[in-house]
Structure formats: C-alpha cells, structure tokens
OpenMM code with the backbone's topology and positions (N, CA, C; nanometers):
from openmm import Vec3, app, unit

residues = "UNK UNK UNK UNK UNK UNK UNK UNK UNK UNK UNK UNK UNK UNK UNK UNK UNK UNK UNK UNK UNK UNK UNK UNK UNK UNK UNK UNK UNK UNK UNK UNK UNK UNK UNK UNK UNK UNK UNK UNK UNK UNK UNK UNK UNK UNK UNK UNK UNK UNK UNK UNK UNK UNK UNK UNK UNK UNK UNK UNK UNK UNK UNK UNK UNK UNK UNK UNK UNK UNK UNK UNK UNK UNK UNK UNK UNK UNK UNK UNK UNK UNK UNK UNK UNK UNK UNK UNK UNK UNK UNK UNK UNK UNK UNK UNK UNK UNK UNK UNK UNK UNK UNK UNK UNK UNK UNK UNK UNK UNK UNK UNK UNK UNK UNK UNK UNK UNK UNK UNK UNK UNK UNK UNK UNK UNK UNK UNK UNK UNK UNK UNK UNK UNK UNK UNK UNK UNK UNK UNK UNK UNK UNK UNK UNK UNK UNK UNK UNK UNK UNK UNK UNK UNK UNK UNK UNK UNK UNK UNK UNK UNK UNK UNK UNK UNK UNK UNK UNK UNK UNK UNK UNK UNK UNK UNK UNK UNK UNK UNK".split()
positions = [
    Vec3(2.4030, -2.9549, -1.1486),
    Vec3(2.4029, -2.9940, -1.0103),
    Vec3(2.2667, -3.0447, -0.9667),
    Vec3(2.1613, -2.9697, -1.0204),
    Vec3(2.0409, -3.0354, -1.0068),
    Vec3(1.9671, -3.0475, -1.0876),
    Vec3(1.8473, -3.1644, -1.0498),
    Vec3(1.7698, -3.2120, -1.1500),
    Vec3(1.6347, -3.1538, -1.1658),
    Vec3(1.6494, -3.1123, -1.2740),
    Vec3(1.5452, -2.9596, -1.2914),
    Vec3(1.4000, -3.0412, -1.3492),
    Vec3(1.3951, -3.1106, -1.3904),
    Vec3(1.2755, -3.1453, -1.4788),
    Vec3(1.2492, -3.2639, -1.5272),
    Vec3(1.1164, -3.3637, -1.5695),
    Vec3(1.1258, -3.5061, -1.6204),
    Vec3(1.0137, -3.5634, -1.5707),
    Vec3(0.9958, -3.6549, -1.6379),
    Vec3(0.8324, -3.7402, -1.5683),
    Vec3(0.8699, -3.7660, -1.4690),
    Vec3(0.7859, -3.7554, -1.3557),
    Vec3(0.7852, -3.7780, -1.2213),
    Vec3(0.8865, -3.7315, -1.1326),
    Vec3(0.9739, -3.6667, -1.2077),
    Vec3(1.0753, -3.5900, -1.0885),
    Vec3(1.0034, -3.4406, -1.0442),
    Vec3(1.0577, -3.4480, -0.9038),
    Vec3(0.9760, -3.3140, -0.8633),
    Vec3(1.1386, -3.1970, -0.8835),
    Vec3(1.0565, -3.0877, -0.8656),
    Vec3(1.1476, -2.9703, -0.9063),
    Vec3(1.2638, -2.9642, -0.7794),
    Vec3(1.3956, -2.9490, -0.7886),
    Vec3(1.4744, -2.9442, -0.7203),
    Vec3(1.5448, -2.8631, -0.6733),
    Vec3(1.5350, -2.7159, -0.7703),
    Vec3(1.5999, -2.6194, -0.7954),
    Vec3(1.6086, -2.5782, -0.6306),
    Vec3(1.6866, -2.5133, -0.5919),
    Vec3(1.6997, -2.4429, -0.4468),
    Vec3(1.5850, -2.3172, -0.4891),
    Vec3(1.5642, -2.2909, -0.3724),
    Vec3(1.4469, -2.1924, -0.3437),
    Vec3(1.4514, -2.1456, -0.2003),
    Vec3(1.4546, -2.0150, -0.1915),
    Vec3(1.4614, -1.9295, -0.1016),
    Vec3(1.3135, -1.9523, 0.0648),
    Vec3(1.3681, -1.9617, 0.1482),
    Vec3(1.2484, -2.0102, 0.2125),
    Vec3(1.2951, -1.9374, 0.3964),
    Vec3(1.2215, -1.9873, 0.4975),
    Vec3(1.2220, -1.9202, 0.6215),
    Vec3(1.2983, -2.0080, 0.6863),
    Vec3(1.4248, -2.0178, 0.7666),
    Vec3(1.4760, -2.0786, 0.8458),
    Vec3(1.4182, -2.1096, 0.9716),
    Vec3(1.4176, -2.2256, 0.9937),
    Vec3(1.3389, -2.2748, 1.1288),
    Vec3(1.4112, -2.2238, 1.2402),
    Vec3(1.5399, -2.2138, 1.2281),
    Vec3(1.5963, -2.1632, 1.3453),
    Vec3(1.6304, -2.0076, 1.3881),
    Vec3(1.5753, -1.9356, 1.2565),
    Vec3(1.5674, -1.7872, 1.3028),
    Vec3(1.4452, -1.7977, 1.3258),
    Vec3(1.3121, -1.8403, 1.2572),
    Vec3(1.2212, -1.8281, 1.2960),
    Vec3(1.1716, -1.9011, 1.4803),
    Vec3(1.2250, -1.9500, 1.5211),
    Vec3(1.2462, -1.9814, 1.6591),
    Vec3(1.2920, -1.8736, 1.7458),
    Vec3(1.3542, -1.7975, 1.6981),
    Vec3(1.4774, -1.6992, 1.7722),
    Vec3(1.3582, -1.6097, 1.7421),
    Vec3(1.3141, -1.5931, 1.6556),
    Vec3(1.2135, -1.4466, 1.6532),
    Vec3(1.0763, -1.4294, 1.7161),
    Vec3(1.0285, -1.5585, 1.7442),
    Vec3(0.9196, -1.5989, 1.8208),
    Vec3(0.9794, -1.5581, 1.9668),
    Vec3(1.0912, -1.6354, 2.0118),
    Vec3(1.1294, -1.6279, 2.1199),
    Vec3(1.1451, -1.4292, 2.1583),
    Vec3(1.1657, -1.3973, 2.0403),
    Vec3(1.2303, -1.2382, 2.0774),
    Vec3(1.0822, -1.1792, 2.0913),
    Vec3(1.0029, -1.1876, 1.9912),
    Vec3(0.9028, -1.1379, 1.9874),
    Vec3(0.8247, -1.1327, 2.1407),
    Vec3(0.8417, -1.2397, 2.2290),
    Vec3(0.7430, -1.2632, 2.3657),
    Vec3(0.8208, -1.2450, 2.4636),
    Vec3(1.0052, -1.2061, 2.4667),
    Vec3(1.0684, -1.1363, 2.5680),
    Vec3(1.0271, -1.0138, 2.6093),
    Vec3(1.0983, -0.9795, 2.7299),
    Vec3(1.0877, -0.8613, 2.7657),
    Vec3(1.2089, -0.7920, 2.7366),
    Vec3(1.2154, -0.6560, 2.7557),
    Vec3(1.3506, -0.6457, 2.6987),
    Vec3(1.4768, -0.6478, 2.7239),
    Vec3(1.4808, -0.7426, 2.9151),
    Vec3(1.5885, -0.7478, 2.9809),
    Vec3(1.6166, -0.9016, 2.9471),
    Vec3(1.5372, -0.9936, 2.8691),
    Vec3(1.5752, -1.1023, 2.8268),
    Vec3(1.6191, -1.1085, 2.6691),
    Vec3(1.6322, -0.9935, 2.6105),
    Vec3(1.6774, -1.0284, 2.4524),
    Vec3(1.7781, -1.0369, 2.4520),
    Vec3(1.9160, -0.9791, 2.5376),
    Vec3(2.0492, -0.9684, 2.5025),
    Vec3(2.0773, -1.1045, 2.5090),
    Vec3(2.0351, -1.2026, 2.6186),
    Vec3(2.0436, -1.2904, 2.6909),
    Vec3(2.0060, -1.4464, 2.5601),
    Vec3(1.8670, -1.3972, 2.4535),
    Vec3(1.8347, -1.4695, 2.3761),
    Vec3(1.9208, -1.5000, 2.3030),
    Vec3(1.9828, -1.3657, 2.2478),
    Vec3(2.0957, -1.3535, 2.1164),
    Vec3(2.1994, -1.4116, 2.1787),
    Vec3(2.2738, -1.3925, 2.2613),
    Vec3(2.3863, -1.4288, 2.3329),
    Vec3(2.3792, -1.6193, 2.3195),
    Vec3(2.2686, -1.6589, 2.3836),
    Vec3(2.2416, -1.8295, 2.3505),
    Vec3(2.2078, -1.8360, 2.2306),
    Vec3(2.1704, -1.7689, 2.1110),
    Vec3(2.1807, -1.8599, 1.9535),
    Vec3(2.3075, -1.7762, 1.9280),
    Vec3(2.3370, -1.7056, 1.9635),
    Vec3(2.5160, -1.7582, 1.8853),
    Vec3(2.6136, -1.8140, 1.9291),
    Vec3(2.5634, -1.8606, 2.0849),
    Vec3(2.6534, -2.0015, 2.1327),
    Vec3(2.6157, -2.1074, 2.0739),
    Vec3(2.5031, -2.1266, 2.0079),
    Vec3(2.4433, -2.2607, 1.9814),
    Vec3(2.5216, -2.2714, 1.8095),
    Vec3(2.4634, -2.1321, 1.7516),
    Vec3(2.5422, -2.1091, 1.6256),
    Vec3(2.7175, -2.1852, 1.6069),
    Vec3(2.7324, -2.0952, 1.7205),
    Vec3(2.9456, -2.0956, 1.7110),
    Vec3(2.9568, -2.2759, 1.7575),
    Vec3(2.8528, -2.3624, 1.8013),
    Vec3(2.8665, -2.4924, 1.8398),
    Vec3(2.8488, -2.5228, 1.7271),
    Vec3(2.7538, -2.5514, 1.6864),
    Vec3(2.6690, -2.6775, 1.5571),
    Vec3(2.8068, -2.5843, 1.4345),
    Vec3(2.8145, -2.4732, 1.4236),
    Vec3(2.8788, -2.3927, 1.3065),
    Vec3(2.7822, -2.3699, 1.1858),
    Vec3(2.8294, -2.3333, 1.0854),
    Vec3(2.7332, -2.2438, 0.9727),
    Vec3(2.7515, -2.3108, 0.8490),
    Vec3(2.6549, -2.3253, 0.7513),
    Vec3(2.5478, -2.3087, 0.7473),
    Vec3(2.4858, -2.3821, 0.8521),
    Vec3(2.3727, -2.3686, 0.9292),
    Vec3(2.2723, -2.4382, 0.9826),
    Vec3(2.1732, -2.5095, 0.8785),
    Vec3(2.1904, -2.7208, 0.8999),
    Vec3(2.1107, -2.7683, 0.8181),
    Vec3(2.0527, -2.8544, 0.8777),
    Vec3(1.8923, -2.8151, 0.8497),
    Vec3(1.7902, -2.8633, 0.9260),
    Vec3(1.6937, -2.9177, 0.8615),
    Vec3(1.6447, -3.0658, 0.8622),
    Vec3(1.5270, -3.1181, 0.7368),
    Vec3(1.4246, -3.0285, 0.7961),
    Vec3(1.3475, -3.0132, 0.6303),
    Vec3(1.2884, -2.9521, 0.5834),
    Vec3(1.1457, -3.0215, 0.6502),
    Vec3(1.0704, -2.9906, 0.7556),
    Vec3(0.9344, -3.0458, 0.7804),
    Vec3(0.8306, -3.0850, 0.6969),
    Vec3(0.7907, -3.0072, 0.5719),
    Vec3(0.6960, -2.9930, 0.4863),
    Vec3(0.7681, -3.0825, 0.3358),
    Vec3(0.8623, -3.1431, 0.3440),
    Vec3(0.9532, -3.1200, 0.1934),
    Vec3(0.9789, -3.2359, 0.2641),
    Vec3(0.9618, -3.3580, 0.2559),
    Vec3(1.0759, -3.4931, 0.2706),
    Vec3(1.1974, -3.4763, 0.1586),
    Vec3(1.3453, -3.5309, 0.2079),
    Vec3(1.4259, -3.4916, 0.1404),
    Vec3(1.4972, -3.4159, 0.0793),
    Vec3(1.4086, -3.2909, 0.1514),
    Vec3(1.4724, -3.1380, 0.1107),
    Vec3(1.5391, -3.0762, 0.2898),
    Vec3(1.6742, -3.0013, 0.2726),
    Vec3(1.6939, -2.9168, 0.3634),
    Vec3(1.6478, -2.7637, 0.3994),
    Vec3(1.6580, -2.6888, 0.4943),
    Vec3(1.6480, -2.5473, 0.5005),
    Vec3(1.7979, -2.5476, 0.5468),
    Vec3(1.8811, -2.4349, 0.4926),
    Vec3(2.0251, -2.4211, 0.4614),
    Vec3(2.0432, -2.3022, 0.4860),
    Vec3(2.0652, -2.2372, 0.6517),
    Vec3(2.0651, -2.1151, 0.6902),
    Vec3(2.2185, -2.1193, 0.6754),
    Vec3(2.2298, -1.9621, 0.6053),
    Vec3(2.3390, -1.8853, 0.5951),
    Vec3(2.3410, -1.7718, 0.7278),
    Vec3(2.4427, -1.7551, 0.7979),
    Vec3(2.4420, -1.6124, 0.8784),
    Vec3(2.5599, -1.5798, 0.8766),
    Vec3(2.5603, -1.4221, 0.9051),
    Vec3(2.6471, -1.3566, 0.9939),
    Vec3(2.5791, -1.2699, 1.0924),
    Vec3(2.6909, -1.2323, 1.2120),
    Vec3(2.7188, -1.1731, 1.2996),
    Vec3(2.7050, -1.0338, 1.2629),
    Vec3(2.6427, -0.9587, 1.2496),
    Vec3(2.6592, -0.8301, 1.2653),
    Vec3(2.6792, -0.7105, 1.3483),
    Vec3(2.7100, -0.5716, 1.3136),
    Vec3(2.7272, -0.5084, 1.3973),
    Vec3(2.7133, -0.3567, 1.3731),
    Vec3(2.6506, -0.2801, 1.4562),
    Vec3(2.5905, -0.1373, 1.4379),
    Vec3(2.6216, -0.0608, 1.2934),
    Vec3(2.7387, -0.1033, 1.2322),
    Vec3(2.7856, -0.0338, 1.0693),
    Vec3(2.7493, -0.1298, 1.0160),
    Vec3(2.7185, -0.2380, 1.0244),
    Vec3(2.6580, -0.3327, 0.9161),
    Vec3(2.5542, -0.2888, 0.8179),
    Vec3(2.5572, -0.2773, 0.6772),
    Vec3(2.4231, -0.2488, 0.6147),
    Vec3(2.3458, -0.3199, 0.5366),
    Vec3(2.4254, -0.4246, 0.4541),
    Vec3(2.3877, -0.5243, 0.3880),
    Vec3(2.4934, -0.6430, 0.4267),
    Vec3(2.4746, -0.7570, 0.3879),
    Vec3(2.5714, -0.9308, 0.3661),
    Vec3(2.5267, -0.9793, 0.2435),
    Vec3(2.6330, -0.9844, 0.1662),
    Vec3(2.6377, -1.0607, 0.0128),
    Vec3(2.7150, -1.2021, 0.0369),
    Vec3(2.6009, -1.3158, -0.0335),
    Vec3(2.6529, -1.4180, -0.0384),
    Vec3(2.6848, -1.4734, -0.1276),
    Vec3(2.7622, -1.5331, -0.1807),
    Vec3(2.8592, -1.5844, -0.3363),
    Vec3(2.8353, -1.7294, -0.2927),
    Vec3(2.7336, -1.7819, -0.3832),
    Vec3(2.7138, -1.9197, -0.3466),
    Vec3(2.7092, -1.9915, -0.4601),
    Vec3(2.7996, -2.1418, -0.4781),
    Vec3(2.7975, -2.2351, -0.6007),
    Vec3(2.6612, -2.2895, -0.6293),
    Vec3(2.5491, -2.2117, -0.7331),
    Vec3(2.4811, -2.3132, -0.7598),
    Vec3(2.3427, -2.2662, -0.6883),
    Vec3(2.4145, -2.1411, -0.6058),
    Vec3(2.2313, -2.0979, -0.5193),
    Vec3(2.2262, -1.9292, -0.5332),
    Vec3(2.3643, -1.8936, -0.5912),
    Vec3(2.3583, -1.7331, -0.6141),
    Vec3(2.4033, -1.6923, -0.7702),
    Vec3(2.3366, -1.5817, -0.8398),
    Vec3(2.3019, -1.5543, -0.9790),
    Vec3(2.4052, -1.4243, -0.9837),
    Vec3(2.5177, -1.4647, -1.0004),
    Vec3(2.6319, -1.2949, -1.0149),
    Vec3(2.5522, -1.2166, -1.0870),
    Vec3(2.4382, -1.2448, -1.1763),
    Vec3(2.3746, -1.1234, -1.2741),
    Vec3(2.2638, -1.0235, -1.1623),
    Vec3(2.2134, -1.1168, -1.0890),
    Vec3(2.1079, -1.0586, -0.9634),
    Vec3(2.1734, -1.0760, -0.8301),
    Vec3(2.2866, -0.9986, -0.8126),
    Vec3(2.3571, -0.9994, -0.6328),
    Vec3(2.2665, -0.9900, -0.5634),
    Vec3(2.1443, -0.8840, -0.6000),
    Vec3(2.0218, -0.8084, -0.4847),
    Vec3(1.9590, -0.9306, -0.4125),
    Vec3(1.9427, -1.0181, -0.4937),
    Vec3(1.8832, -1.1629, -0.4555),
    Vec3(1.9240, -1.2445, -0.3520),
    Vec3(2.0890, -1.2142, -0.3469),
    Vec3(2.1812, -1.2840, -0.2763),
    Vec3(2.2366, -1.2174, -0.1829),
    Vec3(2.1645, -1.0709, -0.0801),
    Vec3(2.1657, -1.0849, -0.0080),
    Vec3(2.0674, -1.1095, 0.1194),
    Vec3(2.1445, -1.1313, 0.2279),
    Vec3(2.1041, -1.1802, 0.3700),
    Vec3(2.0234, -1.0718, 0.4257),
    Vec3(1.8784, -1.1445, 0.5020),
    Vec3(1.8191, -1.0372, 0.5623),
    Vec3(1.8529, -0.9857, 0.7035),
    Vec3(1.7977, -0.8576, 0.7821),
    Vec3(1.8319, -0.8762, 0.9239),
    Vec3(1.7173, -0.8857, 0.9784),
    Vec3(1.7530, -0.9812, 1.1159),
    Vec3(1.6869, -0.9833, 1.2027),
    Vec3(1.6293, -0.8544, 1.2575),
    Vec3(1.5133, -0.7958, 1.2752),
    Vec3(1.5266, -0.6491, 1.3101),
    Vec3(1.5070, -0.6732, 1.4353),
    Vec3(1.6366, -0.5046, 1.4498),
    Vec3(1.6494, -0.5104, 1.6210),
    Vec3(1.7427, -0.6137, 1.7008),
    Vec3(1.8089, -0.6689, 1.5812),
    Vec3(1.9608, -0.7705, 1.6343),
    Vec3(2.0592, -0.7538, 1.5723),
    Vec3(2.1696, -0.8242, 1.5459),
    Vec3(2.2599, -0.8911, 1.4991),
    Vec3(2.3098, -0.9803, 1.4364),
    Vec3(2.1294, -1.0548, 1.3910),
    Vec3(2.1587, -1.1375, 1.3391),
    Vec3(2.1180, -1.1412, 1.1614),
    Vec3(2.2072, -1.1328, 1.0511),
    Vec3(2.1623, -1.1500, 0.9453),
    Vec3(2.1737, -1.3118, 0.9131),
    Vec3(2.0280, -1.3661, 0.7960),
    Vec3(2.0582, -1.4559, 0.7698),
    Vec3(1.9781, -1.4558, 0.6241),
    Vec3(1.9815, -1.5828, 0.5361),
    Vec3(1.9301, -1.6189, 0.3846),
    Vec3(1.9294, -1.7850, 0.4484),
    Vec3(1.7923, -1.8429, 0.3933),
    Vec3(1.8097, -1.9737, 0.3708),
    Vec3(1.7420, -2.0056, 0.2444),
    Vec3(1.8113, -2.1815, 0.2117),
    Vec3(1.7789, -2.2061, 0.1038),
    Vec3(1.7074, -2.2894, 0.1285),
    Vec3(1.6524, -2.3647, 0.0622),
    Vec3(1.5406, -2.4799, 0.0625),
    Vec3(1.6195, -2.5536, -0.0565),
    Vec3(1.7133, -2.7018, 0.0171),
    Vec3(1.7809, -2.7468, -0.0739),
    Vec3(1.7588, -2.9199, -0.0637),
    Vec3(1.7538, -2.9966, -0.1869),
    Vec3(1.7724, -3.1196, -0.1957),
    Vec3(1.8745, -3.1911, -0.1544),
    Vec3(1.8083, -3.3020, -0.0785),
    Vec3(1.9750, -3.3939, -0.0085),
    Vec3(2.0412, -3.4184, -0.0638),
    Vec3(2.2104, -3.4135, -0.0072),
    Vec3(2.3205, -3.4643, -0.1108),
    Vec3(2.4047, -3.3210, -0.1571),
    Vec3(2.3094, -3.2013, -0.1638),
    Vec3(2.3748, -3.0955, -0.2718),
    Vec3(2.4977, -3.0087, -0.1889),
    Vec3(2.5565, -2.9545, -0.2248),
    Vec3(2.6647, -2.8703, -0.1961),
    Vec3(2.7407, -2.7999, -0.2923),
    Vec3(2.7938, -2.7215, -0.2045),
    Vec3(2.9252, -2.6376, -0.2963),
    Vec3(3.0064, -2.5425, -0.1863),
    Vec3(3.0367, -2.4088, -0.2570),
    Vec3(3.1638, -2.3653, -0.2043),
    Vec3(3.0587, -2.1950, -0.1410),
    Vec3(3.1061, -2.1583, -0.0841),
    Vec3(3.0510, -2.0108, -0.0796),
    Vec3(3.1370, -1.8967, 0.0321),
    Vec3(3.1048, -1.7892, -0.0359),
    Vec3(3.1556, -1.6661, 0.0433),
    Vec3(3.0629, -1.6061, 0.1475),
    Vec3(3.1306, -1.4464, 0.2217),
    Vec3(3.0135, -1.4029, 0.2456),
    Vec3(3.0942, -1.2351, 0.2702),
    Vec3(3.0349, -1.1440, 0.2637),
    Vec3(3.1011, -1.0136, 0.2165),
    Vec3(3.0243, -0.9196, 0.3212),
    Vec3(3.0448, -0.8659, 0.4316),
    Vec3(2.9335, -0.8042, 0.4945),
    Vec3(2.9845, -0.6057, 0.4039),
    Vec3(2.9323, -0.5294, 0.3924),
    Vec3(2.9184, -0.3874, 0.3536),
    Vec3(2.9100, -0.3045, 0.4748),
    Vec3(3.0004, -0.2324, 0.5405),
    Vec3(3.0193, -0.1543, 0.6389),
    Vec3(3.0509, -0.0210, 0.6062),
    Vec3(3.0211, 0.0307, 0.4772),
    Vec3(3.0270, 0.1420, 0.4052),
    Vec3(2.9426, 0.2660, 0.4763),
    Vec3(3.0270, 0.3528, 0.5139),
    Vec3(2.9350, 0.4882, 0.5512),
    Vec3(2.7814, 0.5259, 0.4824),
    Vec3(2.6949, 0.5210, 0.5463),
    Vec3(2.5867, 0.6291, 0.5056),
    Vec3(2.4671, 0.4935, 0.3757),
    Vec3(2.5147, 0.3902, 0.4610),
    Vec3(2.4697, 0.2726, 0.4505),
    Vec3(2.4231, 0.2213, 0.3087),
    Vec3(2.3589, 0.1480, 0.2326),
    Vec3(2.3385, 0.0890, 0.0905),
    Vec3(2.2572, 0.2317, 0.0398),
    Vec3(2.2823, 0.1949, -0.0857),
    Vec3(2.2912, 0.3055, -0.1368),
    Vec3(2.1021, 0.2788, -0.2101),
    Vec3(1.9795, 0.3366, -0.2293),
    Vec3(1.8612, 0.3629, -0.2487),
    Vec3(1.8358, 0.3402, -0.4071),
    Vec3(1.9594, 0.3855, -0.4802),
    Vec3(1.9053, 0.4012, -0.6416),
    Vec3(1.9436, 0.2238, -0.6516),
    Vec3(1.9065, 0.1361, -0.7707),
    Vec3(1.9147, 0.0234, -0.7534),
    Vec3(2.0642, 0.0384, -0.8508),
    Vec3(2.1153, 0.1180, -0.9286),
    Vec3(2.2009, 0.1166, -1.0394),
    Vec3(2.3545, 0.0783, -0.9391),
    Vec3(2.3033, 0.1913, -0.8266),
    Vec3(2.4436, 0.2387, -0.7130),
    Vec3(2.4796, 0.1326, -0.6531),
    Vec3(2.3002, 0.0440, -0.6303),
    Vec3(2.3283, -0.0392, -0.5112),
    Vec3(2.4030, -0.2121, -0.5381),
    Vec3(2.3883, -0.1972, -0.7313),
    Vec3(2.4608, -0.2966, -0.7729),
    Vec3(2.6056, -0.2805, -0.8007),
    Vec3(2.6880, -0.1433, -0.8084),
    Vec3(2.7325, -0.1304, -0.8624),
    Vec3(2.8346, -0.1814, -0.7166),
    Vec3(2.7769, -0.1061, -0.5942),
    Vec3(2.8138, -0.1135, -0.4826),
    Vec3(2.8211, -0.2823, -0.4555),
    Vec3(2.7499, -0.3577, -0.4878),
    Vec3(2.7386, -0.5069, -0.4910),
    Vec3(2.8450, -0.5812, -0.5278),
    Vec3(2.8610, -0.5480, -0.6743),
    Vec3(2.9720, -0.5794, -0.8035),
    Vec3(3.0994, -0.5474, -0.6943),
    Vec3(3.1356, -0.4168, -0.6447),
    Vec3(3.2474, -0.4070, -0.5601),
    Vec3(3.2586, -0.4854, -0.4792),
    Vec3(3.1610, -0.5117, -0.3901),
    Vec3(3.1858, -0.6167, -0.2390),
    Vec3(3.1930, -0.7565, -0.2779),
    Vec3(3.1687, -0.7796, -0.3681),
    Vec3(3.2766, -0.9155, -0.4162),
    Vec3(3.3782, -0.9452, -0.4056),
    Vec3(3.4572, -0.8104, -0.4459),
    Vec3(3.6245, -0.8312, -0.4218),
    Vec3(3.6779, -0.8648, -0.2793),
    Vec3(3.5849, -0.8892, -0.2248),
    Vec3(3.5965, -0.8815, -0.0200),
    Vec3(3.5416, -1.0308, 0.0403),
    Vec3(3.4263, -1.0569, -0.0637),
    Vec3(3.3751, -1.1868, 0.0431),
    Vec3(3.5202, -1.2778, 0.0613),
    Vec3(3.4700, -1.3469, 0.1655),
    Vec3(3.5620, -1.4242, 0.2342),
    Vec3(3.4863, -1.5657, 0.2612),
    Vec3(3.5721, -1.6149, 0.3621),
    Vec3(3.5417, -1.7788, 0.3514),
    Vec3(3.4508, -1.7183, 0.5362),
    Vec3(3.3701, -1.8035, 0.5466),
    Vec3(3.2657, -1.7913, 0.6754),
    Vec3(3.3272, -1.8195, 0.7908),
    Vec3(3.3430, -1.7064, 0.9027),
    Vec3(3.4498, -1.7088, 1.0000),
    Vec3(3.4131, -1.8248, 1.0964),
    Vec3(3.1998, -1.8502, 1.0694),
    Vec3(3.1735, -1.9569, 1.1637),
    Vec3(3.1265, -2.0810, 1.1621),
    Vec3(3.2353, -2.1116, 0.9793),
    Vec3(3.1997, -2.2264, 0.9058),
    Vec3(3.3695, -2.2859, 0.9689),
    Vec3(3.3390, -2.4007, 0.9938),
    Vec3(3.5506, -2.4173, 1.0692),
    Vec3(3.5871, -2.5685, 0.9486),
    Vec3(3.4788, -2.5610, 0.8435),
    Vec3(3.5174, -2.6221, 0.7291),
    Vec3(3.5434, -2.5636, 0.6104),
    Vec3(3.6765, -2.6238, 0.5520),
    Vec3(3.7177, -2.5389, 0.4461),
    Vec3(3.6449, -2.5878, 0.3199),
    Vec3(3.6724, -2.4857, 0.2062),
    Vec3(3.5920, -2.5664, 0.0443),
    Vec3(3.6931, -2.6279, 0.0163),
    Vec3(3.6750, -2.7882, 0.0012),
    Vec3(3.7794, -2.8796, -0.1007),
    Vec3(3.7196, -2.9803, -0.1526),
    Vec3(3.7818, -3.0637, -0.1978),
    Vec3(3.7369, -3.1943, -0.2332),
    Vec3(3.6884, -3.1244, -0.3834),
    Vec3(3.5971, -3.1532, -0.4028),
    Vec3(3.4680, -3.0438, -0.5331),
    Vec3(3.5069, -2.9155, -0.5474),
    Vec3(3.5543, -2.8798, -0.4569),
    Vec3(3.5383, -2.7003, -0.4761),
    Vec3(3.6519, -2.6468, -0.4609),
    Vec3(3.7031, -2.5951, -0.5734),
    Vec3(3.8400, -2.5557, -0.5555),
    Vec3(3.8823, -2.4118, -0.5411),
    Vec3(3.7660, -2.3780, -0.4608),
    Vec3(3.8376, -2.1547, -0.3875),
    Vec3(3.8736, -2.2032, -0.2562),
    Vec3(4.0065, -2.1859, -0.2341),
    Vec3(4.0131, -2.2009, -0.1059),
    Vec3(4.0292, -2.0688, -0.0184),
    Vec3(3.9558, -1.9585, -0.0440),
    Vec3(3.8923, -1.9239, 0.0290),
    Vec3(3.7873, -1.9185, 0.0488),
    Vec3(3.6908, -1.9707, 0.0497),
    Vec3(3.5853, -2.0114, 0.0632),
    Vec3(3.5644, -2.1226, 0.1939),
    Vec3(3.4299, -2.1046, 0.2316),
    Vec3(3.3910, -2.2679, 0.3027),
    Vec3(3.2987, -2.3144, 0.2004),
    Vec3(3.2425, -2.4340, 0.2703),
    Vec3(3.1990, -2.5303, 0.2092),
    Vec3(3.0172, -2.5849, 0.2712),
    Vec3(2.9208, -2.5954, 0.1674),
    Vec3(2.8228, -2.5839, 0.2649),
    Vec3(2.7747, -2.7629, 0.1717),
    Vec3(2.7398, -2.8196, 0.3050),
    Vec3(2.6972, -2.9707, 0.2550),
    Vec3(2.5535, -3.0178, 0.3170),
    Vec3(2.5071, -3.0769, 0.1986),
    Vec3(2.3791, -3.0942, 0.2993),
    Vec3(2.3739, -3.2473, 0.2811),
    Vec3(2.3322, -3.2977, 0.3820),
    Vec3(2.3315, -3.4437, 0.3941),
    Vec3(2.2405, -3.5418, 0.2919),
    Vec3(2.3287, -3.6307, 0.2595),
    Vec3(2.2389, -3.7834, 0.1617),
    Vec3(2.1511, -3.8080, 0.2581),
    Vec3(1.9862, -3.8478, 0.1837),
    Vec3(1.9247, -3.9233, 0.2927),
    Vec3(1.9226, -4.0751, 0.2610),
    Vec3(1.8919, -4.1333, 0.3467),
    Vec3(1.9303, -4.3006, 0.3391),
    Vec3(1.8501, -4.3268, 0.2763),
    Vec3(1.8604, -4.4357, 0.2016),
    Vec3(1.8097, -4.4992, 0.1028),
    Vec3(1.7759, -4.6776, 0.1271),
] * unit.nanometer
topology = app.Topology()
chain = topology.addChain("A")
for resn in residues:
    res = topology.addResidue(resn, chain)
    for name in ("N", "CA", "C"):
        topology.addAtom(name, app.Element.getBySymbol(name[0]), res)
C-alpha cells in the first residue's frame, strides 16, 4: 500500500502523530473555566457528528501528508478503544492500536500521519469491562485479542467499507489525492 523506500522517495509509512483538532479542543479546554467545558465538548462533537470520522486534515509541516484522527465518544465505563485498521494497525502489537483519552472528557482519539491517496477499511471496539484494563501487559493483551471479536464499523463514520475493502462491517477511512 505504501512506498517504503528508493532514491529520492521520502518515507511514507503512516506514523502516529498529534491531531490538530484535538489539539485545538485541548488548548481551548485547558484556558476554560469550568462552566465553559461542557459547552466546549458539546460544540466538537457537533462539529465531529457534521464533517463525520475519521477527521482529515493536511498535514502543516508534511506537504502531501494527512493527520487522520480516529475517535470515539466515550463514557464514564469506558477504559480503553481498540482500533483494527487496514494497513495502520499491527494484530501482533494491539497496545499500539489503541486510542488515547482526552483527560477529563469524552473524548478518545489516535491519529495517523498519512500520505495522500491512502485508505482502507477499519473498526473500532471500545472495552467497558468492570474494574477497568487490566495492569499486567500478558492480561491486557489477552483482554485485547478478546475485544476484537466486538469492534464494529464507526457509528460516526456514515460511510461504509466497499469498493477496496471488503468487511462490511467496517467503515472506510480515505484520505484525499493531492492535485497534480
């Protein structure tokens, strides 16, 4: 899917990086008071449930590369979000693939730092398990390996995986060709 290596090609591989648009939301949270945070969250997940998910935003520093925010919605039993992604998640390292939280919200997210054009199919599995992720790393994969059997297609992606990608439960995350 991508072009890893070669004279003069630069590295393409996806790479894990800071979403511009949580990092906006956290600035903003950071300098509220605390009768304006409900109010913050409440407007990025109207803005979220508009534009829909992934959020893809060029990359400022990277011509031709995206930042490729993944989220969910969370909620007080939430403990971890596993994401099953074509091409950006390693079934051997789940730990990798999951979503961080916003602390002090609702909002979990992972972005990628991806080259124009790329896509695929992906899940997302939130863990609402009593007495929350489990500390030993053996438990917490094993616990991982299970919540696979659960991810689902992204409730606030309203595009399905087709064309290329044939789970249809799954959505579909695309990041735009740049013109040429």
């Amino acid at each position: 899917m991508y072009v890893l290596d070669g004279p003069g090609v630069r590295d393409s591989r996806p790479s894990r990086t800071a979403g511009p648009c949580v990092e906006r939301l956290a600035a903003r949270l950071a300098t509220a008071i605390e009768a304006q945070r409900p109010v913050l969250l409440a407007d990025f997940w109207a803005e979220v449930e508009r534009r829909g998910t992934p959020l893809v935003e060029e990359a400022a520093d990277s011509p031709g590369r995206y930042a490729v925010t993944f989220l969910w919605r969370g909620h007080r039993a939430t403990c971890q979000v596993l994401l099953l992604a074509d091409g950006l998640t390693d079934p051997g390292d789940l730990a990798s693939a999951l979503l961080e939280r916003l602390p002090g919200t609702d909002v979990w997210h992972l972005t990628y730092l991806l080259p124009a054009g790329s896509g695929g199919a992906y899940r997302l599995a939130a863990d609402i398990s009593p007495g929350g992720a489990p500390a030993d790393s053996g438990r917490r994969r094993q616990r991982l390996r299970a919540l696979c059997a659960y991810a689902a297609a992204d409730p606030l992606n309203s595009g399905a995986a087709d064309g290329d990608w044939s789970d249809p439960d799954a959505s579909a995350y695309v990041v735009p060709t740049v013109a040429g």
